[in-house]
N, C-alpha and C positions, 0 to 999 in steps of 0.2 A: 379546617380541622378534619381529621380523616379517623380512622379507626376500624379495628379489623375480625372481619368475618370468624367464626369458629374455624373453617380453613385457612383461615391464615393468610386472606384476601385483603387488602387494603381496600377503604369506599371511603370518598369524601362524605363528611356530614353537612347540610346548610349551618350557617353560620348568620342566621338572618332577625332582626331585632322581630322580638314576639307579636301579632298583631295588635293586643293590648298591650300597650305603655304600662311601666312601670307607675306616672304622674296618672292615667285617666284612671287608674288601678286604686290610687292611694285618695283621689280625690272620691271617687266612689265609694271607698271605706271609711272613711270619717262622717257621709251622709247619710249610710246604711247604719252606721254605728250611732248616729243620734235617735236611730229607727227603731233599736231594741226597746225603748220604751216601751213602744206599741205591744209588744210582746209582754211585758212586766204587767202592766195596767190591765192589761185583757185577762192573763191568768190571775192575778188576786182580787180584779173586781167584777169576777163573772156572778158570785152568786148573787151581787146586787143590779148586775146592770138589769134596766126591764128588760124581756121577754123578746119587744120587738124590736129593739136594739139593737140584739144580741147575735144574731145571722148576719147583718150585715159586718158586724166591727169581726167577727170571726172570716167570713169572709175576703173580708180585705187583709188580713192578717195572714191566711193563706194564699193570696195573691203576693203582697209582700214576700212572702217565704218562697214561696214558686218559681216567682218571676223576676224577684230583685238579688233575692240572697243566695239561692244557689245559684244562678251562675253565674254572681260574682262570687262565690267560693270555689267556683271550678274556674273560671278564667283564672283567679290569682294563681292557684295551686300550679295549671300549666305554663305561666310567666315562670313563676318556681324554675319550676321541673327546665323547662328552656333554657334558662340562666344557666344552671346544673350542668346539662348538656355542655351548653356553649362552652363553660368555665371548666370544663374536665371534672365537674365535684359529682360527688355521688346525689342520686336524685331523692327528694326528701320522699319520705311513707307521706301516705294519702289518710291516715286513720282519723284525723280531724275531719276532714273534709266529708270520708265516706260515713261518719258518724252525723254528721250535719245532715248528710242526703239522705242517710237514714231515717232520723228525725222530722224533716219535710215531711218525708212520704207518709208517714207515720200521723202526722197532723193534718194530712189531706185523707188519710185512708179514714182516720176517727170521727174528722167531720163529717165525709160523703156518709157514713154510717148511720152519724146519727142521725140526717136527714132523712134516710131510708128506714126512720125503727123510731117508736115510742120511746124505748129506752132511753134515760138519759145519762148522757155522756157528758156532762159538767166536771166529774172528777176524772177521769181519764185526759180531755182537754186539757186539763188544767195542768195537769202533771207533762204532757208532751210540751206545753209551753214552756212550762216553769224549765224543764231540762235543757228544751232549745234554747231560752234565753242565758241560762249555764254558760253555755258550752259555747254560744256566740258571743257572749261580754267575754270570753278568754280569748276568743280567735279575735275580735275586734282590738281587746286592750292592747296586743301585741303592737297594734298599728303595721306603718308599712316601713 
């Protein structure tokens, strides 16, 4: 595949299969996608879980978000965008994806907070959840 500079220069493009597969991609998503629970249960049953509980399931919930979900929402998004490439198609907007990354940081930025402050931050958590899990049952239900 080749394609050409604003001057008018021809350059070969690679034409090379993405390093995430399409299969490690979609098997990944159907595992993470059984995973939104974690996220449903955590935001509607914060104001019952006890106290010491409650740090760690938030906790792992942001590791989950962190470490699982966003960058398998960036690896897919760049298979995407590759395929696009590769197939001459115009490359999809990111606006899910950087909504999602937004949202992460947003539930790590709230939590690191309120371990740093009396205040408590039960209804802000709850509400970055409730959103994230939104907006991830729509990018999940798509499938692959």
């Amino acid at each position: 595949m080749s394609d050409r500079t604003s001057a008018g220069e021809t350059f070969d493009l690679p034409v090379q299969d993405h390093p995430s597969s399409a299969d490690d991609i979609c098997e990944e998503h159907v595992v993470l996608a059984q995973r939104l629970v974690e996220l449903r249960e955590l935001a509607e049953g914060m104001p019952t879980i006890p106290s010491g509980e409650l740090p760690g399931r938030i906790s792992g919930v942001c590791h989950l978000v962190a470490n699982r979900i966003i960058p398998h929402v960036r690896s897919e998004y760049d298979h995407r965008a590759h395929l696009a490439v590769r197939d001459g198609r115009p490359i999809p907007g990111r606006e899910q994806e950087g909504e999602i990354e937004r949202l992460g940081g947003r539930l790590l930025e709230v939590w690191t907070g309120a371990l740093n402050s009396p205040v408590d931050a039960t209804h802000a958590l709850r509400g970055v959840l409730f959103d994230l899990h939104t907006l991830l049952h729509l990018h999940f239900e798509v499938g692959c």
